[in-house]
C-alpha positions as semicolon CSV with decimal commas, in nm:
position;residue;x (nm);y (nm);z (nm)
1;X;6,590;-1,753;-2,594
2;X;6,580;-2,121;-2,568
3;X;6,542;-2,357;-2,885
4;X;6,117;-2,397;-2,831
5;X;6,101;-2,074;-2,812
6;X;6,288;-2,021;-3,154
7;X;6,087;-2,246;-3,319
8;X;5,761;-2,087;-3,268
9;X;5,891;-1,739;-3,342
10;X;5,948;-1,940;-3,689
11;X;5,532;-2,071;-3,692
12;X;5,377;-1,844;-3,954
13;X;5,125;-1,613;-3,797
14;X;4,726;-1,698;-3,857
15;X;4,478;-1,533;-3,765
16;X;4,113;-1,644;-3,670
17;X;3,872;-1,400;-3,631
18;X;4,034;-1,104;-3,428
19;X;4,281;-1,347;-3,262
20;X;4,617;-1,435;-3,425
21;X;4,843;-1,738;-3,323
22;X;5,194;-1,877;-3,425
23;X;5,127;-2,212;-3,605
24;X;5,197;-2,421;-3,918
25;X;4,921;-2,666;-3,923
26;X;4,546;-2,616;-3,895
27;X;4,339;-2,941;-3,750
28;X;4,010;-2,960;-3,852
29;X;3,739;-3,169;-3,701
30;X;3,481;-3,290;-3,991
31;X;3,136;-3,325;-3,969
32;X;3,021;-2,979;-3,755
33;X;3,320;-2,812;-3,898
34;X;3,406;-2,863;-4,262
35;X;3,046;-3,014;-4,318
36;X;2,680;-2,935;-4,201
37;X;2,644;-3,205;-3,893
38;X;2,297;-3,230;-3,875
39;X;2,255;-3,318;-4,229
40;X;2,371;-3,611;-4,180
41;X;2,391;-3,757;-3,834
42;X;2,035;-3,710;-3,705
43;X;1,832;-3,790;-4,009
44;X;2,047;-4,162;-4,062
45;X;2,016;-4,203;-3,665
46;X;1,594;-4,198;-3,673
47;X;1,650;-4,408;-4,022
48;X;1,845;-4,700;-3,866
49;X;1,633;-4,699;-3,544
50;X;1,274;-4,669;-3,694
51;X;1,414;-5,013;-3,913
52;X;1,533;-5,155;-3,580
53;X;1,228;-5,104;-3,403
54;X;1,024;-5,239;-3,689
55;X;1,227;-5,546;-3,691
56;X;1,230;-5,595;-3,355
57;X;0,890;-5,515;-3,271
58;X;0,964;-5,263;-3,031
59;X;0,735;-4,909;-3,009
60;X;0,787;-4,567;-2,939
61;X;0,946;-4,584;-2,628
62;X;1,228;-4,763;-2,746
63;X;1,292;-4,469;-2,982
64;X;1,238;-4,263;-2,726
65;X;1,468;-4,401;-2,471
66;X;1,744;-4,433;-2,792
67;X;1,728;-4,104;-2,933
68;X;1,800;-3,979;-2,564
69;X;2,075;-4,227;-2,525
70;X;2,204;-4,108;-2,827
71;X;2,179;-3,723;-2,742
72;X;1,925;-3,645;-3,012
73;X;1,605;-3,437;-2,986
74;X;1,396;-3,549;-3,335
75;X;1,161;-3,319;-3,248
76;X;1,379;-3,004;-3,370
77;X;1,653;-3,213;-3,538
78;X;1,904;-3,156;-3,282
79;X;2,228;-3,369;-3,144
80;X;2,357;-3,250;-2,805
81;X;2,721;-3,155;-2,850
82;X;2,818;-3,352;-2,556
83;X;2,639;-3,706;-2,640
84;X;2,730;-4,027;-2,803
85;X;2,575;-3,889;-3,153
86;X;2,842;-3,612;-3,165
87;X;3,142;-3,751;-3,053
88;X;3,179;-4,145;-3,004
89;X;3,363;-4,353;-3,262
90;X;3,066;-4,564;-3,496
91;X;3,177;-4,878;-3,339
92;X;3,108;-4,738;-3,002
93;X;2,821;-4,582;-3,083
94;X;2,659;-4,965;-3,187
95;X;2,713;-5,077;-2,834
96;X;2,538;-4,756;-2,694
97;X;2,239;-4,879;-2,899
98;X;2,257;-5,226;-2,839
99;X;2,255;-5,174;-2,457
100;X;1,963;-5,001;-2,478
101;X;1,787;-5,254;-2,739
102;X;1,897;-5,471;-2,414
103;X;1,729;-5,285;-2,219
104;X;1,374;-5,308;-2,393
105;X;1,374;-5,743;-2,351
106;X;1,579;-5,832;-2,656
107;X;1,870;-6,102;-2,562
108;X;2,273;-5,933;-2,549
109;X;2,371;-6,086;-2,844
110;X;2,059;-6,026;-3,071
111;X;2,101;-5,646;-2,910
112;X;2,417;-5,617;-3,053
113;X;2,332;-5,795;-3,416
114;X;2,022;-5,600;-3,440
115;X;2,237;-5,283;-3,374
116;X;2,510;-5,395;-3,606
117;X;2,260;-5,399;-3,882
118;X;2,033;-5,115;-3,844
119;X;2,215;-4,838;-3,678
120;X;2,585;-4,939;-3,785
121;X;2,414;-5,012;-4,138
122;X;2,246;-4,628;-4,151
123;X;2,573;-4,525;-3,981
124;X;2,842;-4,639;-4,196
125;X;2,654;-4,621;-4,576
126;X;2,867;-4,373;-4,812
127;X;2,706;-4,066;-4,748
128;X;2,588;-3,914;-5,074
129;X;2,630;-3,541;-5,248
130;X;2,262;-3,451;-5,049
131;X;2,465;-3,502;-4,709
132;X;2,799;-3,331;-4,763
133;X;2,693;-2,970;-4,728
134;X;3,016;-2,759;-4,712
135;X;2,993;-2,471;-4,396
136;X;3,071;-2,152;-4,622
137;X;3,354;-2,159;-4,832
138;X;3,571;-2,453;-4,759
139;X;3,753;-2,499;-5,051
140;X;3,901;-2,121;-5,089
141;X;3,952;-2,156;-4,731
142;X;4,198;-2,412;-4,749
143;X;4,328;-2,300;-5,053
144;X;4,421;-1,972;-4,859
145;X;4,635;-2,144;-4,567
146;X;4,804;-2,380;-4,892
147;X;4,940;-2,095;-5,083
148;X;5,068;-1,963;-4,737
149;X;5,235;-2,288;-4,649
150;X;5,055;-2,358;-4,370
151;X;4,944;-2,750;-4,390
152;X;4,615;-2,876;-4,255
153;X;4,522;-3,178;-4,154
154;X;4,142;-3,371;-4,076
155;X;4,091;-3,555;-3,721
156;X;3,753;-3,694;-3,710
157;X;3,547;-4,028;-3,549
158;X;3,380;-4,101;-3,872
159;X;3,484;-4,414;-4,017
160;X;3,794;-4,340;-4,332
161;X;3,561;-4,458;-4,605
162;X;3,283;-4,176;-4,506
163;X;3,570;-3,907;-4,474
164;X;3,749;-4,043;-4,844
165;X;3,403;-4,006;-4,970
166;X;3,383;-3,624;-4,826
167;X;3,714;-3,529;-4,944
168;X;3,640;-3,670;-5,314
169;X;3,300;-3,536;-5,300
170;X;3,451;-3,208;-5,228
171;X;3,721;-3,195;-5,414
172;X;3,953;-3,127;-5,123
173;X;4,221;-3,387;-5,199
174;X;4,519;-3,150;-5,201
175;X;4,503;-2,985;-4,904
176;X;4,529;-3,236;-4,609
177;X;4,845;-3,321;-4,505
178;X;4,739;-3,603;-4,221
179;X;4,405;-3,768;-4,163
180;X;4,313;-3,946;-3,834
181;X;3,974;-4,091;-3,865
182;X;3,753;-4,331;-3,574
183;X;3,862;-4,689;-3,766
184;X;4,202;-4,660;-3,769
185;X;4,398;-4,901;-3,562
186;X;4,520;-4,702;-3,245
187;X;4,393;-4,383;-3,021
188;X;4,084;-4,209;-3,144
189;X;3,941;-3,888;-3,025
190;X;3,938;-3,778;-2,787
191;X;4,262;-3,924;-2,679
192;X;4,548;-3,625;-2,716
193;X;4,772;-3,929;-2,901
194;X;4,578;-3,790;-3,211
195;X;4,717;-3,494;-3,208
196;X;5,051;-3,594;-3,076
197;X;5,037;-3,840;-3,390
198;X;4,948;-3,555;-3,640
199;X;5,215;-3,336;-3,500
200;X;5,457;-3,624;-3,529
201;X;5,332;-3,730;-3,879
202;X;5,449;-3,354;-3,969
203;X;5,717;-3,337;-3,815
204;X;5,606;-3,107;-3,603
205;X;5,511;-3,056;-3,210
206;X;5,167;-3,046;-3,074
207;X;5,221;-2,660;-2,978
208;X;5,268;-2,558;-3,379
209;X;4,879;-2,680;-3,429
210;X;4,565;-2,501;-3,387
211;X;4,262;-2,716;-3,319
212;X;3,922;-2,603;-3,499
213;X;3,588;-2,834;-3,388
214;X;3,271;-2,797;-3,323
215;X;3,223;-3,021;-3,000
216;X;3,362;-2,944;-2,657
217;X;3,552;-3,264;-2,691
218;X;3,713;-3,107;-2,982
219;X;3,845;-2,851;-2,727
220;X;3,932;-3,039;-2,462
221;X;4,124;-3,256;-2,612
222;X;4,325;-2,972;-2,800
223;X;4,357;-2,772;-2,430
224;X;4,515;-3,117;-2,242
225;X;4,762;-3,139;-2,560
226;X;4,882;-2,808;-2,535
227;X;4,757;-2,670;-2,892
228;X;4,861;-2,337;-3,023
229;X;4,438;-2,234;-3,055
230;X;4,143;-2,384;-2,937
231;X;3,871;-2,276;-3,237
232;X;3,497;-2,361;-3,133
233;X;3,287;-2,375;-3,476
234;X;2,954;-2,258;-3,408
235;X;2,613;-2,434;-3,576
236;X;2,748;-2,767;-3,509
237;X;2,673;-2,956;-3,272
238;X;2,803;-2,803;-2,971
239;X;2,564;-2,537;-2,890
240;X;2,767;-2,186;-2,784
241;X;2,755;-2,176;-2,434
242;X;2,881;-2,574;-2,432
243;X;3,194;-2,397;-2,662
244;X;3,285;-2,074;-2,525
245;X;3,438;-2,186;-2,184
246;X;3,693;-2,408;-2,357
247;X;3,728;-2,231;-2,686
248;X;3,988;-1,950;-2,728
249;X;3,776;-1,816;-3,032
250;X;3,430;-1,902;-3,173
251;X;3,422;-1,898;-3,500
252;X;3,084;-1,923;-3,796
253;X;3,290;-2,108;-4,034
254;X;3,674;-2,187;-4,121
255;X;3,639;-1,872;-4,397
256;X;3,734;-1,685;-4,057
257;X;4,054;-1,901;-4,047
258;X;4,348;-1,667;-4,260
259;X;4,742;-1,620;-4,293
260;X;4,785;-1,284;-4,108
């Protein structure tokens, strides 16, 4: 038996759902996974671009045309799990707006100030209590893998100051162990370095974590690093048949997340 091999026989065991894996830390995507997405993300998308297109004097088919660049349908209140809305960084997200602001006769760099200051603006305001709407029971959850020494850790694109706010909000301070978030200097997600720098972080190696996200980007990412378990979170914004071919397990919430 070779000295990899030792150290995983070492992982405690966890099961999720009816499947059970060898690993010490549990990654969690945010928003989609600890936190009701669309509570938040579609309702301050058609707030920053109704102000933009009042400002800028641009009509319906702007919104149109952004909302679809955007991967959001505000007809039924629903983000595409595979769009911009669900899984770029904030500060890419801007651009994506801008360019289509350019798009409608408004001048590059007005685009991109206009986007700045409506969509970034709606983007990046603390979210309040209304918006952070646990999925299930988050706090026992975590509280379960802590008294069984098994760490977990956050890796999200929201901006640090929206996930702080979360955490406090929540009350889920003592439980993470590393958080990766969309602002911080370096790789963001999906880029397997955020994982690699989690599992470094603790010490650890990129085959003792188990990935849990709602987004197939989520997945992917955890798949190319070699994570112990890819977890799909349903009711997020990945829809189920977007998470099944890359998940190893669907899961309703992280309740279904347990020391063996």
């Amino acid at each position: 038996m070779n000295t990899l091999q030792c150290e995983a026989m070492d992982n405690p065991v966890i099961k999720v759902a009816d499947i059970e894996a060898l690993a010490r830390c549990v990654v969690f995507d945010k928003d989609g996974t600890l936190i009701d997405f669309h509570a938040i993300w579609g309702p301050r998308l058609a707030r920053g671009a109704t102000a933009l297109a009042e400002a800028a004097d641009l009509g319906d088919q702007f919104l149109a045309h952004l909302y679809r660049a955007a991967g959001y349908d505000p007809d039924n209140g629903m983000t595409s799990g595979q769009g911009p809305l669900a899984t770029a960084p904030l500060h890419q997200f801007t651009v994506i707006a801008a360019s289509v602001v350019y798009q409608h006769g408004i001048i590059w760099d007005k685009a991109l100030e206009l986007s700045q200051d409506y969509i970034g603006g709606a983007m990046t305001a603390k979210p309040t209590a209304e918006e952070i709407i646990p999925k299930g029971a988050v706090t026992q959850s975590l509280q379960r893998l802590k008294d069984a020494d098994i760490r977990t850790a956050i890796a999200t694109t929201d901006n640090r100051s929206a996930t702080e706010a979360m955490i406090g909000t929540l009350g889920l301070a003592p439980f993470f162990a590393e958080i990766r978030c969309g602002d911080d200097t370096g790789p963001v997600k999906p880029d397997t370095a955020v994982l690699e720098g989690i599992a470094k972080g603790l010490e650890l190696r990129v085959a003792d974590l188990i990935m849990v996200g709602d987004t197939v980007s989520d997945l992917a990412m955890a798949r190319k690093a070699g994570a112990a378990l890819c977890v799909g979170v349903t009711g997020g914004a990945g829809s189920v048949a977007q998470l099944q071919p890359h998940a190893d397990v669907l899961i309703e919430d992280i309740g279904q997340i347990r020391p063996a």
